[in-house]
C-alpha positions as CSV (number, residue, x, y, z in Angstrom):
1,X,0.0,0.0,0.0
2,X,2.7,2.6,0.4
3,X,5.0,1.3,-1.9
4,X,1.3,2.4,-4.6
5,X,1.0,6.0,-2.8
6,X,4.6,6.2,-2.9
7,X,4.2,5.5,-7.0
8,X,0.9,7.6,-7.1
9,X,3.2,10.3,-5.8
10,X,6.5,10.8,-7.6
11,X,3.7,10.1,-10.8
12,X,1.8,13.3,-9.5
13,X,5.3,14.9,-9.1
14,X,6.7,14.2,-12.3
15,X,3.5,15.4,-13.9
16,X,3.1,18.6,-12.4
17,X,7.3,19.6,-12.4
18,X,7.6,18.2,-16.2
19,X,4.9,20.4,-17.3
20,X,3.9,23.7,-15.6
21,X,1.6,24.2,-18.4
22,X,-0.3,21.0,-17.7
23,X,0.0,21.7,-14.0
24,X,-1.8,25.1,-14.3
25,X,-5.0,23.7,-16.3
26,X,-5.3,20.9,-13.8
27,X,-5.0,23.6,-11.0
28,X,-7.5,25.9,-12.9
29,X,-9.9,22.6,-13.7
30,X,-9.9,21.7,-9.6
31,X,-10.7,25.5,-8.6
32,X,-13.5,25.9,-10.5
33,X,-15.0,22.6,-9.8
34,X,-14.2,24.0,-5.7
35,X,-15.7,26.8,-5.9
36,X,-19.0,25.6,-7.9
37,X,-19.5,23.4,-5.3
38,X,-19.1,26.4,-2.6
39,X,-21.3,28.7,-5.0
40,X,-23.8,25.8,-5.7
41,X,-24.4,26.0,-1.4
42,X,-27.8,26.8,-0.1
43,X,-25.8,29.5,2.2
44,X,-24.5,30.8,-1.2
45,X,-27.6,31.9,-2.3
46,X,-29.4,35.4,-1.0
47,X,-33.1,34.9,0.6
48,X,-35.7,33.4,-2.0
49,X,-32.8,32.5,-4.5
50,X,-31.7,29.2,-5.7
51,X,-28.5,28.7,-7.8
52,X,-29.0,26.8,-11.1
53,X,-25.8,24.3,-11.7
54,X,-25.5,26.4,-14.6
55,X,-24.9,29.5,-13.3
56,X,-22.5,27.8,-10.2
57,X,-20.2,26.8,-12.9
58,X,-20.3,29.8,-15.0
59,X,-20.0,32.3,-12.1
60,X,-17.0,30.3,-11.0
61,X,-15.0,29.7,-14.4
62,X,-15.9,33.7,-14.5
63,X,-14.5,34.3,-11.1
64,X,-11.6,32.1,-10.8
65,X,-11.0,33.2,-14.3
66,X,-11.3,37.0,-13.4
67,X,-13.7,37.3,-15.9
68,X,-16.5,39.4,-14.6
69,X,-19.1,37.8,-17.1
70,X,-22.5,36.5,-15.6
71,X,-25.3,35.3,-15.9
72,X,-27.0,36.4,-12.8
73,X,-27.0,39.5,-11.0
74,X,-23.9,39.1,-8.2
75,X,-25.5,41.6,-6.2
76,X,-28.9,40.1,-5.5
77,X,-28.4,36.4,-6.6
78,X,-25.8,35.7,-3.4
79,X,-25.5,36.2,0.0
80,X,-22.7,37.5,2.1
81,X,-20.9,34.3,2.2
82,X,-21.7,33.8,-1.7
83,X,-19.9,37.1,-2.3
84,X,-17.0,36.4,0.2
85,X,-16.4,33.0,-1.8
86,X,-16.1,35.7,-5.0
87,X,-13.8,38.2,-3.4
88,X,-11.7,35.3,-2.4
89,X,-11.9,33.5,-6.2
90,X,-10.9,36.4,-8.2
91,X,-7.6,37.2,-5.9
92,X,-6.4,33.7,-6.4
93,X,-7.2,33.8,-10.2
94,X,-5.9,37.4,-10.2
95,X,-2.4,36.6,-9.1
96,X,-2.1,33.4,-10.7
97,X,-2.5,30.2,-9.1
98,X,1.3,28.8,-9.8
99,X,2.3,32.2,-9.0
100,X,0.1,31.4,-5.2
101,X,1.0,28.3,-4.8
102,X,5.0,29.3,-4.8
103,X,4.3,32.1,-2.7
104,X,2.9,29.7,0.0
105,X,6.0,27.3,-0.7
106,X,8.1,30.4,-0.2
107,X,6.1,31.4,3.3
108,X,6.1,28.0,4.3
109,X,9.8,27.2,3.6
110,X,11.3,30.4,3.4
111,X,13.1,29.4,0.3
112,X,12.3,28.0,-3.2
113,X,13.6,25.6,-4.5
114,X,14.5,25.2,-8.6
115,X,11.2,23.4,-9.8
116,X,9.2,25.9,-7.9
117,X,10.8,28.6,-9.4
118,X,10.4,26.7,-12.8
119,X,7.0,26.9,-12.2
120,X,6.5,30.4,-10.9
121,X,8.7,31.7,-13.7
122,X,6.1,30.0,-15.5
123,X,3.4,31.9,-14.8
124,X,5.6,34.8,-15.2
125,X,6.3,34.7,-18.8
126,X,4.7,32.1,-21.3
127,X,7.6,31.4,-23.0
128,X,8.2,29.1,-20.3
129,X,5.9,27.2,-20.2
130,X,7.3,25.2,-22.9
131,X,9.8,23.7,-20.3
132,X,12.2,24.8,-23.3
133,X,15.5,26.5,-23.5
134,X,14.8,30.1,-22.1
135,X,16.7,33.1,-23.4
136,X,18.3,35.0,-20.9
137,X,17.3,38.0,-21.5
138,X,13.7,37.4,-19.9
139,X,12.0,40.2,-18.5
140,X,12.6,38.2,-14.7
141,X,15.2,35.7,-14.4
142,X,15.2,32.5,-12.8
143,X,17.2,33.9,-10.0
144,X,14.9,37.1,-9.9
145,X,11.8,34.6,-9.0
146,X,11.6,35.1,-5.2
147,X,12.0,38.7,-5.5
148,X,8.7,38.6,-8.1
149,X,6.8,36.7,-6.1
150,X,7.3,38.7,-3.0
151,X,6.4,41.5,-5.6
152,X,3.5,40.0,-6.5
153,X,2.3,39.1,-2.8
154,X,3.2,42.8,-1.5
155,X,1.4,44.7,-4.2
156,X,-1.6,43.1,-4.7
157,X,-2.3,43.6,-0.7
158,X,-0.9,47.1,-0.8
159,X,-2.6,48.1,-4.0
160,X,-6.0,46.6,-2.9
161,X,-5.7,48.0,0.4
162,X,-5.1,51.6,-0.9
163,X,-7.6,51.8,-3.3
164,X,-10.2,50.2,-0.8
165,X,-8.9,52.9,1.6
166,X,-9.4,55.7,-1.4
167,X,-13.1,54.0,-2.4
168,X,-14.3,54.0,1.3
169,X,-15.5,57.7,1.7
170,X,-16.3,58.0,-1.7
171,X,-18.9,55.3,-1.7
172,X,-20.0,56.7,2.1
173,X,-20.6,60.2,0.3
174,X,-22.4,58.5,-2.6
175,X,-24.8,57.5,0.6
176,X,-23.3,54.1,0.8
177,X,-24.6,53.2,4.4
178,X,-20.8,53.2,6.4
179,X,-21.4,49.7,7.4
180,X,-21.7,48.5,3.6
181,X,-19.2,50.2,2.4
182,X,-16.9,48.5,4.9
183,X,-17.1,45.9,2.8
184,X,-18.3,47.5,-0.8
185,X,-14.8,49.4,-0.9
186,X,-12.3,46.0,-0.4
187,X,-15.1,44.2,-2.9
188,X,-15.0,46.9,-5.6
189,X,-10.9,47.6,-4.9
190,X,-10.4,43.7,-5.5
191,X,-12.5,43.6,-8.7
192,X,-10.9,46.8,-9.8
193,X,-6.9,45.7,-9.8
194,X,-8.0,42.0,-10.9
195,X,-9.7,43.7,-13.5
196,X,-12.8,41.1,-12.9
197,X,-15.6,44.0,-13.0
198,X,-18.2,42.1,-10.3
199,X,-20.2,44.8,-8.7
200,X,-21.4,43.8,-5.3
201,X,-24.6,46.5,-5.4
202,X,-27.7,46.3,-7.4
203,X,-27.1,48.7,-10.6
204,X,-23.4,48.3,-10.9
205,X,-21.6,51.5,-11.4
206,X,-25.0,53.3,-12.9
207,X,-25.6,55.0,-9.4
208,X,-22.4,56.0,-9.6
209,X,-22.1,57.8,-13.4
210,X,-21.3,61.3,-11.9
211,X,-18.7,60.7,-9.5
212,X,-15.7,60.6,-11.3
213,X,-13.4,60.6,-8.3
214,X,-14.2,56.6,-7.4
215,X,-14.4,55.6,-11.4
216,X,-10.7,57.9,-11.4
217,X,-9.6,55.4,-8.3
218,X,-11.9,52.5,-10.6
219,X,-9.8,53.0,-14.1
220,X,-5.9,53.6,-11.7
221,X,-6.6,50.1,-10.1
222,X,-7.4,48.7,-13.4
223,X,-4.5,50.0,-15.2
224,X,-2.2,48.8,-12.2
225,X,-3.8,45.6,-12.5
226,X,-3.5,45.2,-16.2
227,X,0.3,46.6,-16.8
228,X,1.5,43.0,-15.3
229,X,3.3,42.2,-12.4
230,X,7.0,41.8,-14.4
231,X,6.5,45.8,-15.2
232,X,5.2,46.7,-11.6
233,X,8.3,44.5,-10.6
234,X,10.6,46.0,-12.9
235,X,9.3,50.0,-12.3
236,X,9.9,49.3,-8.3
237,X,13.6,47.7,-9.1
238,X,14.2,50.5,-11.5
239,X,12.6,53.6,-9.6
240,X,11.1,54.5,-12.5
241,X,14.8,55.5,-13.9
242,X,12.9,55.0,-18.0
243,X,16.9,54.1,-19.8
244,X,17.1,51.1,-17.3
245,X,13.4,49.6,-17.8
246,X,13.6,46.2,-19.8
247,X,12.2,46.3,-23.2
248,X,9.2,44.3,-22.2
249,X,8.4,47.3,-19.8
250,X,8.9,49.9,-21.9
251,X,6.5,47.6,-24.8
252,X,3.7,47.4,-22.2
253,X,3.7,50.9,-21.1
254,X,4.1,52.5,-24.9
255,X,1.2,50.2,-26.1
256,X,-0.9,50.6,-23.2
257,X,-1.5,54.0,-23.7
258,X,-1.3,54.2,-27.2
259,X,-4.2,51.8,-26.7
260,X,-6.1,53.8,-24.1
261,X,-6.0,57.4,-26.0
262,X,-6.7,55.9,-29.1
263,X,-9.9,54.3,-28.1
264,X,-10.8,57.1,-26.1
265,X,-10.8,59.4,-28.8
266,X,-12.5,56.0,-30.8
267,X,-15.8,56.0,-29.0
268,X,-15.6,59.7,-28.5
269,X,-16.0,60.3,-32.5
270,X,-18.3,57.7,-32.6
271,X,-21.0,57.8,-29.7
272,X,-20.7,61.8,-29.1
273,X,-24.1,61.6,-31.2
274,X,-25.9,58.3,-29.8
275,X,-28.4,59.5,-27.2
276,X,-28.7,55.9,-25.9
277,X,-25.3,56.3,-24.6
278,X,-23.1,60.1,-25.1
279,X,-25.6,61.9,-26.9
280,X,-27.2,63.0,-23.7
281,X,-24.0,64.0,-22.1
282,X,-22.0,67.3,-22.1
283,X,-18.8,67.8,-23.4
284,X,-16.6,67.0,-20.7
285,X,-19.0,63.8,-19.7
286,X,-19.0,62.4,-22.9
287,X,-15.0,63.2,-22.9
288,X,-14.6,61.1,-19.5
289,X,-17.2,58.6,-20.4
290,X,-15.2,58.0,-23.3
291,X,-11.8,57.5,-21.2
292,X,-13.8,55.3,-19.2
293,X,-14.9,53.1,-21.4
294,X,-11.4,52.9,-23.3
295,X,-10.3,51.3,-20.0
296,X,-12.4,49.2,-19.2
297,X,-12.4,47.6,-22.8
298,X,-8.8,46.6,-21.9
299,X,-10.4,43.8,-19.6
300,X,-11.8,46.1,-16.2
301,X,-15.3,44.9,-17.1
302,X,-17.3,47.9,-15.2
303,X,-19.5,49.9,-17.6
304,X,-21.5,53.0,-16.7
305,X,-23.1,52.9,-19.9
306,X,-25.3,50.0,-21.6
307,X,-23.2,48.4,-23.7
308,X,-26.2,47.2,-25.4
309,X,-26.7,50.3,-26.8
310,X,-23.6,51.3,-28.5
311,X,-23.1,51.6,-32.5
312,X,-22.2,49.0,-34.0
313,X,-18.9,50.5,-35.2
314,X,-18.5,50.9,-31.2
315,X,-19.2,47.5,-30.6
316,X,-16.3,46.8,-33.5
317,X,-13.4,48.9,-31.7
318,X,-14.3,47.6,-28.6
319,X,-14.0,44.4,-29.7
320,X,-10.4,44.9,-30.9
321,X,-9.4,46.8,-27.5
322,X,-10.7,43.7,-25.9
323,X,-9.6,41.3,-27.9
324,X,-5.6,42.7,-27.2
325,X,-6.2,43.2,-23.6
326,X,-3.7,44.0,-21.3
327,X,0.1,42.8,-20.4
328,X,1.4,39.7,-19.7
329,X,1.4,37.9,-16.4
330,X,-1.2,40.4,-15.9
331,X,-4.8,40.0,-14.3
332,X,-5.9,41.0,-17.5
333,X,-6.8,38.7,-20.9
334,X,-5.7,39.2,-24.3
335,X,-3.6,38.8,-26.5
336,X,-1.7,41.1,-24.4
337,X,-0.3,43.9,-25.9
338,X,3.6,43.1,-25.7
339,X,1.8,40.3,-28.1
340,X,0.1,43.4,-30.8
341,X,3.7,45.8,-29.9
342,X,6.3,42.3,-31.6
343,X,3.9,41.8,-34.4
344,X,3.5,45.5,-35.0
345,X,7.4,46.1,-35.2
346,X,7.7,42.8,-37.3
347,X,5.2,43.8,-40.0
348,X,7.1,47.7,-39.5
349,X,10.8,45.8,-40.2
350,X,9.6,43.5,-42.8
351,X,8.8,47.0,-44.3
352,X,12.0,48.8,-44.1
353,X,13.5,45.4,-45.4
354,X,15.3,44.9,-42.1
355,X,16.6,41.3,-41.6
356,X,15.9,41.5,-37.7
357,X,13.3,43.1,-35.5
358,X,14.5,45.7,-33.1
359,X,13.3,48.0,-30.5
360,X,15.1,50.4,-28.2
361,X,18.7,49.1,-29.2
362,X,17.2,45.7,-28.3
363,X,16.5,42.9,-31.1
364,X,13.6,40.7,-30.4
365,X,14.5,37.1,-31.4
366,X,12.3,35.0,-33.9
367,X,11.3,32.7,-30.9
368,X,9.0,35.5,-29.6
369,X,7.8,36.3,-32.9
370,X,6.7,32.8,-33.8
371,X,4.7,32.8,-30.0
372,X,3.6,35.8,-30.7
373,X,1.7,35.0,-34.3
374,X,0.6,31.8,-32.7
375,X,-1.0,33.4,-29.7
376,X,-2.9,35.7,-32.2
377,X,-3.9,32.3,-34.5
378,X,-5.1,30.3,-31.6
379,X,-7.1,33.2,-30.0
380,X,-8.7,34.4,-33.0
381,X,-9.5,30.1,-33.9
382,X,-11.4,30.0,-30.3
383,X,-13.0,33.2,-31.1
384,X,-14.5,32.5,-34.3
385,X,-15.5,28.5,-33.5
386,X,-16.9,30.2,-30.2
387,X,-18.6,32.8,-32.1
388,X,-19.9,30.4,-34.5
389,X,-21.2,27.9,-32.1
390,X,-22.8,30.6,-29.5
391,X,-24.3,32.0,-32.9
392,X,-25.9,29.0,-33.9
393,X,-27.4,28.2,-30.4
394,X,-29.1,31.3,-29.4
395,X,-29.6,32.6,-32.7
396,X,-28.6,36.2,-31.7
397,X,-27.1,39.2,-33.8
398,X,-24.0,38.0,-34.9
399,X,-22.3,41.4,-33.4
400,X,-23.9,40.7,-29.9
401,X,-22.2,36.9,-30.5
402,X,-19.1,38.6,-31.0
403,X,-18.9,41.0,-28.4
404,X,-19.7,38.9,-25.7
405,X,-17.5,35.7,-27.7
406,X,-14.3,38.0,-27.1
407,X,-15.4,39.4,-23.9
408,X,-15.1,35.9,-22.7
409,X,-12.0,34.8,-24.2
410,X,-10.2,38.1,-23.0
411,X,-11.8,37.9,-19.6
412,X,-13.4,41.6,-19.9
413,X,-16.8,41.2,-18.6
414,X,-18.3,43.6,-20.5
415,X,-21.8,42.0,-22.4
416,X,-24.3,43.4,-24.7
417,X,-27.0,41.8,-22.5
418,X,-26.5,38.8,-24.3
419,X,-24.5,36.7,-22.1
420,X,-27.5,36.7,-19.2
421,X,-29.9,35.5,-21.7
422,X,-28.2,32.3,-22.9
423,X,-29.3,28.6,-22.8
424,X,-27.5,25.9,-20.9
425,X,-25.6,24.9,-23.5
426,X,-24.7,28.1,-24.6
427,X,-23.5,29.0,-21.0
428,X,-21.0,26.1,-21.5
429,X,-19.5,27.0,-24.7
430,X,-19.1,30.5,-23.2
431,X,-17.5,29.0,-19.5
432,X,-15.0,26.5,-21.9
433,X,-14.1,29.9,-24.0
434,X,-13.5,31.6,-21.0
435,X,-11.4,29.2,-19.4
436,X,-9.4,28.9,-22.6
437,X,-8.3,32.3,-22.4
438,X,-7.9,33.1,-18.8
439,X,-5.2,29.9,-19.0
440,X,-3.2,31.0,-22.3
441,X,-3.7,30.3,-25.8
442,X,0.4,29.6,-25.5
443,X,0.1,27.7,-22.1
444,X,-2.9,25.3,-23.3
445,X,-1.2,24.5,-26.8
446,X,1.6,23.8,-24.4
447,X,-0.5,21.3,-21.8
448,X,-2.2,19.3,-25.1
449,X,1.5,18.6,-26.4
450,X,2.6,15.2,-25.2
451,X,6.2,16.2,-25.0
452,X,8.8,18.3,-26.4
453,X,11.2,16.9,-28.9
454,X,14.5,18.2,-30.3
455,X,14.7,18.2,-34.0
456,X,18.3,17.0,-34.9
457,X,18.1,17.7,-38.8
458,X,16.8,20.6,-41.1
459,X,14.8,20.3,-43.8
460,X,16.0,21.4,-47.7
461,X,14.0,24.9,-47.9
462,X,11.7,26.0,-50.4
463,X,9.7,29.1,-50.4
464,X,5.9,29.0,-51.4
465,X,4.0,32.4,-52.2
466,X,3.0,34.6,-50.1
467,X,0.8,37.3,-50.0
C-alpha cells in the first residue's frame, strides 16, 4: 500500500514539475469545480434564490477566471458568504494560481527551490511554459523569482488596500450606508486591480455615473492591475529610472497607452451623437465617459453605460481593445499587448527590409515572434469556433455573439445583455471559452502537447507564395 502511494506520488510529481503548463490547467480545472461546489451552497444563495448548476459553474469559471461575465446579477443572486467566496476566487485567479501556490511554498519554507521557481517563472512569462530552452534575456530571471513573487504578494495587498482605503468615503458620500461600504470598498478595490468587474450593489456602477473621483480610483486600479506584475516589478527595481526599464516594460507601457487614447478618442467620435449612450451627455461627460470606457475595454469589465446600446462601429473597436487586452502575467486577458507591440514592429521591419526586428537598441528574437503570431492564430480560432457555435445556439445578432465571444476569451466582462440570456448549452461554450483564455492560448497548446522533442536535422527549404 505505500509502496502504490509512494508511485501515485512521484507520478503526480513528475507530472506537475515536467509540465507547468499542464499543472496550471489541472490547477484551474480543480478551482472551478471548488468553488462551484461552494457557490452551488444553499448559504450561497441570497433569501428566496436558488443557484442553477449552470450559473455555479459559470459564475466560477468567471470568477476564478477573473472574468467578470454572468449570468445572474452578483448583487442580489448571493449572500454574504456567496460574495465572500467571490472576493476570495478572483484574488487567487488574479495573481495566478502557480504564482500562489510558490508564494505559499516560499512562506512555508522560506526558500524555493528550482522546480518551484520553474514553475512560478512560469506563470511569469509564457515562454516558459514550454519547459524549453529560455533566453536569458527574460524580463525576470530564474534567480529574480523570489523577489517577483514577494512582488506579486506585496502589491496586490498594498494596492488593494489603498484603493479600498481611497473608495471607502467616496462610496459613504455617494450614501453608501458606512457599514456596507466597509465591505463594498475592499469588494469593488479587488475587482478593480483584478480587472474582474463584479459589482457587489444592485445597478453596478450606474448609481455612480457622476462621481468621477471613485471611477478615477476604478480606471488607476485597473490600469495597475492590467500593466503586469514583471513591469510593476521592474518600475519598483528601477525607480522609475525609464533608460534602465527592460524592453518588455517599456513595450507594455508604450502600447498601453497608445491603446487607451486611441480608443478614447474611438468612442468619443463615434457615440458623441448616440443618445442611448453620449448623446445626452455634455462635453466634458462624454470626454470622461469615453476615457472610461477605453479602460475598461482593456479587460476592467465595469461599464456606466449600456453596452447594449452602443453603435455597431462601437461595438467593433471595442472588440479589438478587448480582444488585445492588457500585459502579460497580468490579471488582465488578451492577446496582451507586448503580443500586438512584436507583431507590429515585425510587420514595421519587414517593411523597411530589415533582416531582424529591433526595438530600443534591443533585437527581439524570432522565438518570440513565432509565439507571438501563434498566440494571435489560436485566439482568433477560439473566437470565431466560439462565435460560430454561441451563434448557432441562441440565434442572436452576430455582433452581440461577438462581443460577448471576445469578452469571454479576453476575460473583460463587458456583455451586450446577451450573455444573461443564454441557454445551458450556450452558458458552456461561453464557460469552456472563458477558461481557454484566462489559462493562455500559448500555455494550453503547451499542456495538449505530449512532449517536447528536439529536432536534430533541417529540412531542404523552399519558399511557397505569399501574399
Amino acid at each position: 500500500m505505500r509502496a502504490a502511494a509512494k508511485a501515485t506520488g512521484d507520478t503526480l510529481r513528475s507530472a506537475t514539475t515536467s509540465s507547468p503548463a499542464r499543472f496550471a490547467v489541472v490547477v484551474f480545472l480543480f478551482l472551478i469545480m471548488l468553488f462551484t461546489a461552494l457557490l452551488s451552497l444553499p448559504m450561497a444563495a441570497a433569501p428566496g434564490y436558488r443557484v442553477r448548476f449552470a450559473d455555479a459553474v459559470f459564475t466560477a469559471v468567471s470568477t476564478i477566471c477573473v472574468t467578470g461575465l454572468t449570468t445572474v446579477d452578483i448583487a442580489t443572486t448571493f449572500s454574504g458568504f456567496g460574495k465572500a467566496v467571490i472576493f476570495v476566487g478572483v484574488n487567487i485567479g488574479g495573481m495566478g494560481v502557480l504564482t500562489l501556490a510558490s508564494i505559499l511554498g516560499l512562506v512555508i519554507s522560506k526558500r524555493l527551490g528550482l522546480r518551484a521557481k520553474l514553475m512560478a517563472a512560469g506563470d511569469s512569462n509564457p515562454l516558459r511554459a514550454h519547459g524549453g530552452p529560455v533566453n536569458e534575456g527574460q524580463t525576470v530571471r530564474l534567480g529574480e523569482v523570489g523577489q517577483l513573487l514577494r512582488t506579486v504578494a506585496l502589491s496586490t495587498l498594498l494596492i488593494e488596500g489603498l484603493v479600498a482605503i481611497a473608495l471607502y468615503p467616496t462610496l459613504v458620500m455617494a450614501e453608501i450606508n458606512p457599514l456596507d461600504a466597509l465591505w463594498e470598498a475592499p469588494f469593488y478595490a479587488a475587482m478593480a486591480f483584478t480587472n474582474t468587474g463584479f459589482t457587489p450593489n444592485p445597478g453596478g456602477l450606474t448609481a455612480f455615473a457622476d462621481d468621477y473621483v471613485l471611477m478615477t480610483i476604478l480606471m488607476t486600479a485597473v490600469f495597475l492591475g492590467s500593466i503586469g506584475f514583471p513591469v510593476i516589478y521592474a518600475l519598483w527595481k528601477n525607480h522609475w529610472h525609464v533608460r534602465r526599464w527592460p524592453l518588455h516594460t517599456k513595450l507594455t507601457i508604450i502600447t498601453t497607452m497608445l491603446l487607451f487614447f486611441a480608443g478614447a478618442i474611438a468612442f468619443l467620435s463615434l457615440e458623441f451623437n448616440n443618445p442611448a449612450t453620449f448623446g445626452a451627455m455634455d462635453a466634458w461627460d462624454t470626454t470622461f465617459q469615453a476615457f472610461f470606457l477605453s479602460a475598461m475595454t482593456r479587460s476592467g469589465g465595469f461599464s456606466v453605460v449600456d453596452v447594449g446600446e452602443l453603435y455597431g462601429s462601437s461595438l467593433v473597436v471595442g472588440s479589438m481593445l478587448m480582444f488585445v487586452g492588457g500585459g502579460s502575467a497580468s490579471t488582465a486577458g488578451g492577446i496582451k499587448v507586448t503580443t500586438l507591440a512584436v507583431l507590429a514592429l515585425a510587420v514595421w521591419s519587414e517593411a523597411k527590409g530589415r533582416t531582424s526586428v529591433e526595438a530600443f537598441g534591443r533585437r527581439i528574437p524570432s522565438d518570440v515572434q513565432r509565439v507571438a503570431l501563434s498566440v494571435v492564430a489560436w485566439g482568433a480560432t477560439l473566437v470565431a469556433l466560439s462565435t460560430i457555435v454561441i451563434a448557432q445556439m441562441s440565434k442572436a445578432p452576430i455582433a452581440d455573439v461577438l462581443f460577448d465571444v471576445i469578452s469571454g476569451f479576453a476575460t473583460v466582462g463587458l456583455s451586450t445583455g446577451l450573455t444573461a440570456d443564454l441557454d445551458d448549452p450556450a452558458i458552456y461554450v461561453m464557460a469552456a471559452t472563458i477558461f481557454m483564455g484566462r489559462i493562455g492560448t500559448v500555455t494550453l497548446a503547451a499542456a495538449v502537447a505530449a512532449t517536447s522533442r528536439s529536432q536534430l536535422y533541417s529540412l531542404p527549404v523552399e519558399r511557397p507564395i505569399v501574399g
